[in-house]
LOLO-689090 format. One record per residue (C-alpha): x, y, z; residue in one letter. Coordinates in Angstrom, 2 decimals. Layout:
REC         x         y         z   r
REC         X         Y         Z   a
...
This chain:
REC         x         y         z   r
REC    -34.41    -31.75      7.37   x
REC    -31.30    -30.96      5.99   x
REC    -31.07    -29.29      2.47   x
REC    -30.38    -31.11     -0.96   x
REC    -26.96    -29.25     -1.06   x
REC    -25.95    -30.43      1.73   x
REC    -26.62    -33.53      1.45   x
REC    -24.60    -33.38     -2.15   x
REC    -21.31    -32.49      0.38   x
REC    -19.94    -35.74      1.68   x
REC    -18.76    -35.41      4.94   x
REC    -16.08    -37.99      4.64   x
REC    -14.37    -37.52      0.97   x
REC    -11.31    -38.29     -0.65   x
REC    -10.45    -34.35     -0.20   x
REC     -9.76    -34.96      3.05   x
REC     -7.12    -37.97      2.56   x
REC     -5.82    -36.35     -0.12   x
REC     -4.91    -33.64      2.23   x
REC     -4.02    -35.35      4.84   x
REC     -6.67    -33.96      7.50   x
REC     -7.60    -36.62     10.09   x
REC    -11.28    -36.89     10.53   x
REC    -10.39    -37.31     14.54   x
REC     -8.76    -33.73     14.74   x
REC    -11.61    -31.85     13.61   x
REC    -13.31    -31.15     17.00   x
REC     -9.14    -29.88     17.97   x
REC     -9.10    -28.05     14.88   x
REC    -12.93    -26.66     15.94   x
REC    -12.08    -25.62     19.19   x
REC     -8.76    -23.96     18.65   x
REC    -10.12    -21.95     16.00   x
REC    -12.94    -20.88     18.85   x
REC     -9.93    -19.94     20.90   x
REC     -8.35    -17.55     18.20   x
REC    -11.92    -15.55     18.36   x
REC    -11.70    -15.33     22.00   x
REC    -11.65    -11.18     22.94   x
REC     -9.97    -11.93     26.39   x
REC     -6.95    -13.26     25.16   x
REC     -4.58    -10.12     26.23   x
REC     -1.75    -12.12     23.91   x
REC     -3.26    -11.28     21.19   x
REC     -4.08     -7.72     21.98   x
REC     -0.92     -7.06     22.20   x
REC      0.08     -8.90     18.83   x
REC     -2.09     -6.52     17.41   x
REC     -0.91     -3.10     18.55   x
REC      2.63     -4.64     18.04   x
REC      2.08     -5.36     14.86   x
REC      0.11     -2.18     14.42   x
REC      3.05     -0.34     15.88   x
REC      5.80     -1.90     13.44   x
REC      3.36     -1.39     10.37   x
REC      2.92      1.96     10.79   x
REC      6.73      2.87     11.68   x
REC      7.58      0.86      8.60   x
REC      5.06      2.59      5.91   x
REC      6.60      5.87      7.28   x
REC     10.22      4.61      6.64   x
REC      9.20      3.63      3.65   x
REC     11.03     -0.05      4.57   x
REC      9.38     -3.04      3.27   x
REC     11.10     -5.61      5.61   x
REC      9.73     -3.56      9.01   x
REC      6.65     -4.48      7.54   x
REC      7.09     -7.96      6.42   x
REC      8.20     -8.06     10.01   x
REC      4.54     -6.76     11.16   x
REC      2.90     -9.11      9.07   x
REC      4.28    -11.69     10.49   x
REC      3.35    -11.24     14.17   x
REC     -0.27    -10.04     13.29   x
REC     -2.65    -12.52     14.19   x
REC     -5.46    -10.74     12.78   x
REC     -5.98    -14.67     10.50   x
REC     -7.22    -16.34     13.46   x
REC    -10.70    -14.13     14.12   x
REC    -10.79    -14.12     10.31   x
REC    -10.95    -18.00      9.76   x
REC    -13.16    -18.27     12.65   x
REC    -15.67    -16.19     10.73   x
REC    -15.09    -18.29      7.44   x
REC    -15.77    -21.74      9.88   x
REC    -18.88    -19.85     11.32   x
REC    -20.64    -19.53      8.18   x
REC    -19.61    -22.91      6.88   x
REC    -21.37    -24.38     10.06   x
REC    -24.11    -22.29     10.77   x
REC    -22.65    -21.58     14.53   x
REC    -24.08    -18.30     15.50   x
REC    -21.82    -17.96     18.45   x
REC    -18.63    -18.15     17.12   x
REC    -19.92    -16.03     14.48   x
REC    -20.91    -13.23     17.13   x
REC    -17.60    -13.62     18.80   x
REC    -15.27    -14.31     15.44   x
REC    -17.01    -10.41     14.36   x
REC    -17.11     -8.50     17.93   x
REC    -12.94     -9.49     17.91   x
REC    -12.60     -8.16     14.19   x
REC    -14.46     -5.38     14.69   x
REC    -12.21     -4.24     17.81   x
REC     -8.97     -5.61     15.67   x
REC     -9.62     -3.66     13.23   x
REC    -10.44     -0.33     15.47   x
REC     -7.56     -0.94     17.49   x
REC     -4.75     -1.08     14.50   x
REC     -6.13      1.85     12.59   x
REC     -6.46      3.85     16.14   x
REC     -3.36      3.37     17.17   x
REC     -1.49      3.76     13.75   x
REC     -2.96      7.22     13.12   x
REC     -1.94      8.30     17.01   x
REC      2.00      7.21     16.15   x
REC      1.54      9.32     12.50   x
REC     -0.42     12.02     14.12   x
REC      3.17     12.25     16.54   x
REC      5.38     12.69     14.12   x
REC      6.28     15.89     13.17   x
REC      5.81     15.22      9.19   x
REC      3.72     13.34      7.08   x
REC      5.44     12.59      3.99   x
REC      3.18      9.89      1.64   x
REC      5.92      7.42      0.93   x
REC      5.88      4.27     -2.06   x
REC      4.79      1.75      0.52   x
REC      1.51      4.03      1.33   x
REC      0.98      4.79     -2.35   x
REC      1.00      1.16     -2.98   x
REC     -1.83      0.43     -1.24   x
REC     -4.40      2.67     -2.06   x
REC     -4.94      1.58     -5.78   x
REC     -6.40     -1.93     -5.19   x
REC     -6.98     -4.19     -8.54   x
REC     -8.17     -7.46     -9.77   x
REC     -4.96     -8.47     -8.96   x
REC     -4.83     -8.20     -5.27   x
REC     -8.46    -10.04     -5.41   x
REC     -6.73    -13.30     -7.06   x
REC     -3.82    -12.49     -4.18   x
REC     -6.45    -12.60     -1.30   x
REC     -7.94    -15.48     -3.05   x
REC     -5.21    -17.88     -3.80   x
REC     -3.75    -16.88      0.20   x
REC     -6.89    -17.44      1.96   x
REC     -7.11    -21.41     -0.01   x
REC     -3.62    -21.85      1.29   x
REC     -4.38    -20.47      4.65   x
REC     -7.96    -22.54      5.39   x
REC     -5.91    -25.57      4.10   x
REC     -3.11    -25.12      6.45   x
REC     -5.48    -24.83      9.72   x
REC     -7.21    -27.55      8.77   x
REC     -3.69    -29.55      8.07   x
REC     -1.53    -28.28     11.29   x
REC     -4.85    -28.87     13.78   x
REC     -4.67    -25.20     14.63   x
REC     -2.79    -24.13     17.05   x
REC     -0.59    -21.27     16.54   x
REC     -0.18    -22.42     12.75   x
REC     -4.37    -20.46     12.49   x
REC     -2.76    -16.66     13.47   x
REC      0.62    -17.22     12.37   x
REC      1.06    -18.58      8.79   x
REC      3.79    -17.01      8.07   x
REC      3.78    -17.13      4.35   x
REC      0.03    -16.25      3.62   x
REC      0.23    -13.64      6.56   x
REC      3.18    -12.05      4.17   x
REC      0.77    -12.67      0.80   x
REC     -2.38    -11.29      1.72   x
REC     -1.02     -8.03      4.23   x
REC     -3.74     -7.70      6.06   x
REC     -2.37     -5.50      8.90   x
REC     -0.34     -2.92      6.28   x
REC     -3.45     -1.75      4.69   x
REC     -5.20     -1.22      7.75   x
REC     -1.91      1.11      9.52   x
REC     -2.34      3.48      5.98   x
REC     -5.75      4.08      6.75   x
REC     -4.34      5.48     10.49   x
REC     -1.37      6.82      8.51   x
REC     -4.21      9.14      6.40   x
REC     -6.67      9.37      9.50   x
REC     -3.40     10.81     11.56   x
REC     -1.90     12.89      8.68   x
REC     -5.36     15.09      8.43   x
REC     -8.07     12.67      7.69   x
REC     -6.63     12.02      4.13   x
REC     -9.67     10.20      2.62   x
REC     -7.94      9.21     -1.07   x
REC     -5.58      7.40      1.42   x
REC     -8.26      5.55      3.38   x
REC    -10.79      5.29      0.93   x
REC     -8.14      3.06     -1.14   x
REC     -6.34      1.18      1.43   x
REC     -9.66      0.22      3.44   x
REC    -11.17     -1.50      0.00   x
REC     -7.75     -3.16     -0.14   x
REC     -8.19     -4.68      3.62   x
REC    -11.93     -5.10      2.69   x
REC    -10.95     -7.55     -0.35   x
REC     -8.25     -9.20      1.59   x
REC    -11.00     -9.51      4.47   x
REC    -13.59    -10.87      1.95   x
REC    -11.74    -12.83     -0.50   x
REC    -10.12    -14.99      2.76   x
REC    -13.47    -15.70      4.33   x
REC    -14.79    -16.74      1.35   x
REC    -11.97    -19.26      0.88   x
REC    -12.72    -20.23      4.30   x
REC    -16.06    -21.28      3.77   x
REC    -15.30    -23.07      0.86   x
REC    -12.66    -25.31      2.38   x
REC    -13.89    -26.01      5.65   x
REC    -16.95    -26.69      3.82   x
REC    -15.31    -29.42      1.59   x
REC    -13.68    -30.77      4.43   x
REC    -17.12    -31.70      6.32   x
REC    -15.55    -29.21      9.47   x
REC    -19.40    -28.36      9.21   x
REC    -20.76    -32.38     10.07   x
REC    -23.13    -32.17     12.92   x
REC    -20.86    -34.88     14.99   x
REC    -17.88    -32.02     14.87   x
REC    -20.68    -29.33     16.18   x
REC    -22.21    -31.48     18.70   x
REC    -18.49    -32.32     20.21   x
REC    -18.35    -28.35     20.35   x
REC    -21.65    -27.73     21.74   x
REC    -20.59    -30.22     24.45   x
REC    -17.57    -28.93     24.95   x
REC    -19.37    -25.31     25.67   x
REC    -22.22    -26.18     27.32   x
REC    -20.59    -23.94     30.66   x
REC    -20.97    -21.04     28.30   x
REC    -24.35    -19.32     28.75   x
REC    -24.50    -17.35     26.10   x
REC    -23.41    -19.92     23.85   x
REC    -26.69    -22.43     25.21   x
REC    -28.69    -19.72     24.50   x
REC    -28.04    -18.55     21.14   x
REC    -27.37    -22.52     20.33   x
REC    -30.91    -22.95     20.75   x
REC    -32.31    -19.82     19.84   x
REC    -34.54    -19.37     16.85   x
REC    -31.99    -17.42     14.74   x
REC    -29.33    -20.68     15.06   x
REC    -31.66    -22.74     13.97   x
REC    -32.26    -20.97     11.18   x
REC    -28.88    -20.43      9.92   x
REC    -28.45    -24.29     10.56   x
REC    -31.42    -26.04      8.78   x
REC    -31.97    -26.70      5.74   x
REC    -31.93    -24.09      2.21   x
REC    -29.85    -21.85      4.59   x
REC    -26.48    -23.25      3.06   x
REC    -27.56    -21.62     -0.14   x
REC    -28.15    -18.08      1.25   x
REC    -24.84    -18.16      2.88   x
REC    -23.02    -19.12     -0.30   x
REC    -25.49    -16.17     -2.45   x
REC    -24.21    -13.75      0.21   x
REC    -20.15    -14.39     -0.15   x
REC    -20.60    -14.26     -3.70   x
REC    -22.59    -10.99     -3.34   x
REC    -19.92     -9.31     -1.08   x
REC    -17.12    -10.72     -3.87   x
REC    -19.66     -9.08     -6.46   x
REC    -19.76     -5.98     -5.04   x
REC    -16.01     -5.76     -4.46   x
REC    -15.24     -6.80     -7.97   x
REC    -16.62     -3.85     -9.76   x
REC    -14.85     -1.17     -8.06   x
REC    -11.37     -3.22     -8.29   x
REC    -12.06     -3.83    -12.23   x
REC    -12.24      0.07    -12.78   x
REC     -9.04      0.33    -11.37   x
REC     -7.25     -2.55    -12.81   x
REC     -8.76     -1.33    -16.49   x
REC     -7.07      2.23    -15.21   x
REC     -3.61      0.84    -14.58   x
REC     -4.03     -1.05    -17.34   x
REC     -4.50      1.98    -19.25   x
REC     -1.87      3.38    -17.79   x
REC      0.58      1.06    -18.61   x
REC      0.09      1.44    -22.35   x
REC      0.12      4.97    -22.45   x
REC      3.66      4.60    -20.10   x
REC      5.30      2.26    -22.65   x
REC      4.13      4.31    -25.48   x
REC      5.89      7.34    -23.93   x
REC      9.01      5.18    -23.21   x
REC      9.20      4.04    -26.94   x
REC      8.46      7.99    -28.56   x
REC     11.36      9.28    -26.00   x
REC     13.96      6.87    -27.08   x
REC     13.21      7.45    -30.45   x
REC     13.40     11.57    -29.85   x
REC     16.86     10.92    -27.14   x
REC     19.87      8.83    -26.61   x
REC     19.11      6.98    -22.95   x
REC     22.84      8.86    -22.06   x
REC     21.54     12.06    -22.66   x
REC     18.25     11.57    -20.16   x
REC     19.27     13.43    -16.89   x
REC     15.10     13.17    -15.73   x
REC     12.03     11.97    -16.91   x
REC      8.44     12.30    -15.46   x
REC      5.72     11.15    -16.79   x
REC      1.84     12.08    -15.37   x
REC     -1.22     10.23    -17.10   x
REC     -4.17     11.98    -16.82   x
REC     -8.08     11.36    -18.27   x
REC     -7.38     13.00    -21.82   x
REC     -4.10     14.14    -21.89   x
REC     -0.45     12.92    -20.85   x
REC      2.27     15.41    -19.34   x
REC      6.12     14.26    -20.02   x
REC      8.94     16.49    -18.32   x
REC     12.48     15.67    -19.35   x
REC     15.34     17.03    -18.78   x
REC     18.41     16.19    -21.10   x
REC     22.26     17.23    -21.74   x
REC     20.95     17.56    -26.02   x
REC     18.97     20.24    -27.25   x
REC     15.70     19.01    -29.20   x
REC     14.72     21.09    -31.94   x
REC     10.95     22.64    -32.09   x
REC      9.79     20.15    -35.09   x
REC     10.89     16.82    -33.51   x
REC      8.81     17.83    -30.36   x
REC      5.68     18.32    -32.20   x
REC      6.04     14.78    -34.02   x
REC      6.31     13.91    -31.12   x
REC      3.59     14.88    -29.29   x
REC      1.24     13.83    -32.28   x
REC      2.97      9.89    -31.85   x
REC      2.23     10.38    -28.17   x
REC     -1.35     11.31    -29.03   x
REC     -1.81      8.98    -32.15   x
REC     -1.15      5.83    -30.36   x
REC     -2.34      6.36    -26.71   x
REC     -5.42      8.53    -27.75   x
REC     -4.23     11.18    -25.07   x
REC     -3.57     14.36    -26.29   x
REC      0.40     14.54    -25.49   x
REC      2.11     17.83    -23.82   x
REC      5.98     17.02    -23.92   x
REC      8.93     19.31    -22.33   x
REC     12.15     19.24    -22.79   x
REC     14.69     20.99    -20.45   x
REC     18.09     21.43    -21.87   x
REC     21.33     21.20    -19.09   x
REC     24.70     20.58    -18.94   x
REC     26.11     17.10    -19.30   x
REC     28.27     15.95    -16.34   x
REC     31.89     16.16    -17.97   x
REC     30.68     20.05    -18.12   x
REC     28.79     20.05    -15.01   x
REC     32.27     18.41    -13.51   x
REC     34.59     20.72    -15.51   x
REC     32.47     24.11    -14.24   x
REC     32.85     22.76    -10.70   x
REC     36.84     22.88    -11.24   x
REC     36.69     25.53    -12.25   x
REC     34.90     27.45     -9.18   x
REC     36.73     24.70     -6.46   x
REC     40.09     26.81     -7.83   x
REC     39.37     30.92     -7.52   x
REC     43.08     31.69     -7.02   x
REC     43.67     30.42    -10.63   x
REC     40.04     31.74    -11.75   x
REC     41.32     35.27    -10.74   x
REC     44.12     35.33    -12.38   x
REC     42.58     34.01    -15.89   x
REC     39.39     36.04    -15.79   x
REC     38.22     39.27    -14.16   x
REC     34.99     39.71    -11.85   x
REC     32.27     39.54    -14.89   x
REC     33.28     36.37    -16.29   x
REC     32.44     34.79    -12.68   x
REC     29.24     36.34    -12.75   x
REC     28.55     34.68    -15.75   x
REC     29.21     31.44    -14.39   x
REC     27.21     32.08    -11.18   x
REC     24.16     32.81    -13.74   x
REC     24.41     29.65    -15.90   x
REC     24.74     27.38    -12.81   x
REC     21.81     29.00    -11.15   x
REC     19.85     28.47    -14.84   x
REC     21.31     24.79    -14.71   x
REC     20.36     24.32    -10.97   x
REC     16.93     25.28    -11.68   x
REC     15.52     22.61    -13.18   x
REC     17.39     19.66    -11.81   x
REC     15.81     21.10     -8.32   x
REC     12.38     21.92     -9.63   x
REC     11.94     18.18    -10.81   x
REC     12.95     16.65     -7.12   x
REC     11.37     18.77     -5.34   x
REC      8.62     17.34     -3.34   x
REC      5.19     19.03     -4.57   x
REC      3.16     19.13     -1.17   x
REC      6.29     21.48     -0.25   x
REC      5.41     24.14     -2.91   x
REC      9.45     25.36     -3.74   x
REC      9.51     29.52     -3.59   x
REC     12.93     30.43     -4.18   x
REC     16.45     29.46     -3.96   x
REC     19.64     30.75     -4.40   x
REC     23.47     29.34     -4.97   x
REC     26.20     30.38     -2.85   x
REC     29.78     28.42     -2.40   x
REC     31.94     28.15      0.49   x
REC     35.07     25.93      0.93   x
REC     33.14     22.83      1.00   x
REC     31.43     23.49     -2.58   x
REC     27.68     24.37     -3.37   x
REC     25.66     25.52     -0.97   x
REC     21.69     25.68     -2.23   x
REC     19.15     28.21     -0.10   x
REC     16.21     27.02     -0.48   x
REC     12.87     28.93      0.05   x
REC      9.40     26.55      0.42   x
REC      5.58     26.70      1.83   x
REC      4.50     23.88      3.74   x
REC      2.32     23.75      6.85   x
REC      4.83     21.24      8.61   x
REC      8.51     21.03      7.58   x
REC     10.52     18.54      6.17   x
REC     12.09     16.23      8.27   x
REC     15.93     14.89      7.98   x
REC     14.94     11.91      6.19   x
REC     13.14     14.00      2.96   x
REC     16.39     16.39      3.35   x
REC     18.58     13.45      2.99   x
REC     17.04     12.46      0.00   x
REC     16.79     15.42     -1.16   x
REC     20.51     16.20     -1.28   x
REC     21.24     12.43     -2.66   x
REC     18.79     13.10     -5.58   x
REC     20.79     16.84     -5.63   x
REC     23.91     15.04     -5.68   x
REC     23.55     12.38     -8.39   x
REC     21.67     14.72    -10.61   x
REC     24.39     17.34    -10.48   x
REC     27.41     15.14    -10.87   x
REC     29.21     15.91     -7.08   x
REC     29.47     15.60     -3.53   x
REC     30.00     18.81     -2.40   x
REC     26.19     20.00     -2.11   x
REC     24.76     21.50      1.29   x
REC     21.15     22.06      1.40   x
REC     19.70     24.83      3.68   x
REC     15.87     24.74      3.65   x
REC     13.41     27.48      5.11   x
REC      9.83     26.91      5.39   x
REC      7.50     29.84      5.09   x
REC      3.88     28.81      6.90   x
REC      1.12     29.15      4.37   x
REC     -1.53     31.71      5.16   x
REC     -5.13     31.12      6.24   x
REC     -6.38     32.13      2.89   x
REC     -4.00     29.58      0.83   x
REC     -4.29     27.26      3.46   x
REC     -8.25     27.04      2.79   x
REC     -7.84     27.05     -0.79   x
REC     -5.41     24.39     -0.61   x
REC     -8.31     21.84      1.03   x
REC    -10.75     22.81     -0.94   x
């Protein structure tokens, strides 16, 4: 006897005509949906270490149309909406085959993503990781709104490649990114901030879109007992599928009052994944304020010209701003400010101010040592040392502030040659930096410092065991 919930869901409503889904295609729709569950489909094995593959290469690069691109051929949707129609319909079966495929997906794409980091020869966090390890409320709605779009589509196309593709809720919800950053921190060392943030953001997307799932295919009758009894037909070559059809679980999850503990337990697992996303979203939140507060004391302190750098680091009680500027701010103004900073955010407020050259002078001292025949002649051998001092005192800060911090900077030195600048640089780092971060590196060096003519020459020093140990822990 079927439940009084059930029997409140029309199997025929005016949802469907209003979205177009013909009543005739739902055993199609049913049975392609079966077929994107299906673990011996080697096509979409290799979608997923493709896409795996491109995800992974992209969050390293930093790039984020490589990993549009891997969104777009992961087909990681299909298994997903085969576990939202599972629970709508009770059918134990393609909920034991929707779960065994996600469950290898999902070890597959973080396996293989953490072997291609764990090959590369550095492991520099870039803004693409970053940005998906601090899941919020916001990426819930994301998930949410996606996976409505996505269950309407199958249900609308018939299935077919339209249930792994979906090109534009496959680029909404990212489900394979998220899962290639928790390789990227299982290859770079078993980073767990890394994986511990982007797995809850896979685990919403997961959640939210199976949910959404249910709901729809729910609304749409894809659960009607003609629909399953066309499918049960259709499979009855399949043992296992007779069997657990007509085991004792099935009919449990199929008669009635069962409806209800399916719906209790979606809304538990949204529950559940709620809370910790609401701490974080309060935190950014949080965040935010304190940033613009920051913005709105500095401009009032600074001219924006006269800003060569400014960092900013939020922490529980207190906020950190660096900045380095071409104007000299007296002792007084830097207090006040500190106590605005502190008044209005509640943070207590620790602000530095650096004081460098501007770029006319910057440009003017750089004629000046691009010309020693005419330097020679003007000055004699102590006004040149001098010169070498100030840059180095100029240098110093404009390098300490770009510097990456998981490459702890040691020394450096300034020497010239006929080309211009040339900058020694000293650091400690367990693996070196790569030509990408050096390319950076001397862009930053270059933009900062007002020229062209900057060569960078890094040498790493390996930490010891002692500060390596103290470092992890």
């Amino acid at each position: 006897m079927a439940s009084p919930l059930e029997n409140a869901i029309p199997k025929n409503t005016r949802l469907q005509h209003w979205l177009r889904i013909d009543p005739q295609q739902k055993p199609k729709i049913y049975e392609q949906i079966y077929d994107t569950a299906d673990v011996s489909n080697l096509t979409y094995w290799l979608g997923i270490i493709f896409s795996a593959g491109i995800a992974a290469f992209g969050l390293v690069l930093n790039s984020p149309a490589v990993i549009i691109g891997a969104m777009l051929i992961s087909p990681l949707m299909g298994p997903i909406m085969a576990t939202g129609l599972a629970l709508a319909s009770g059918d134990l079966y393609l909920a034991a085959k929707a779960i065994a495929n996600l469950v290898a997906s999902i070890t597959l794409a973080v396996s293989f993503s953490a072997f291609i980091v764990w090959l590369l020869p550095f492991h520099s966090v870039t803004g693409e990781i970053l940005s998906r390890t601090n899941p919020t409320l916001l990426d819930l709605g994301v998930a949410l709104l996606s996976g409505l779009a996505g269950s309407v589509a199958v249900c609308r196309v018939g299935g077919g490649d339209g249930v792994t593709t979906l090109p534009g809720v496959a680029v909404a919800v990212a489900l394979m990114p998220p899962l290639c950053t928790v390789g990227f921190g299982l290859g770079s060392g078993v980073n767990t901030r890394i994986m511990g943030g982007a797995g809850l953001l896979f685990l919403t997307n997961l959640v939210a879109i199976v949910a959404c799932a249910f709901v729809v295919f729910l609304l749409t009758g894809m659960n009607a007992l003609e629909v399953r009894a066309e499918m049960e037909h259709a499979l009855k070559g399949e043992l296992l599928a007779k069997k657990l059809s007509q085991g004792t679980l099935s009919r449990v999850l199929i008669n009635g009052g069962k409806l209800q503990w399916r719906i209790l337990m979606l809304v538990v697992l949204l529950a559940a994944i709620a809370l910790p996303l609401r701490t974080a979203f309060k935190q950014v939140a949080s965040e935010a304020i304190v940033r613009s507060t920051v913005q709105d004391v500095v401009k009032g302190l600074l001219p924006p010209g006269a800003i060569v750098s400014q960092r900013v680091e939020v922490g529980r009680e207190s906020v950190a701003v660096r900045l380095i500027s071409t104007q000299t701010v007296p002792e007084d103004k830097i207090r006040k400010a500190e106590q605005a900073i502190e008044k209005r955010s509640g943070r207590k407020g620790v602000l530095s101010i650096a004081s460098i050259a501007s770029q006319s002078e910057l440009s003017e001292l750089m004629q000046r040592i691009s010309t020693p025949e005419q330097s020679m002649q003007k000055t004699s051998v102590e006004p040149l040392d001098d010169i070498h001092k100030e840059l180095i005192v100029r240098i110093k800060p404009i390098l300490t502030g770009v510097w990456p911090p998981e490459a702890p900077l040691q020394d450096f030195s300034v020497a010239f040659d006929a080309t211009g600048i040339v900058l020694n640089v000293q650091y400690e780092s367990a693996h070196g930096l790569g030509k990408i971060s050096q390319d950076i590196l001397v862009r930053e060096l270059q933009d900062k410092l007002g020229t062209q003519n900057i060569t960078l020459v890094v040498r790493r020093v390996t930490p010891s065991r002692t500060a390596a140990r103290r470092t992890k822990h």
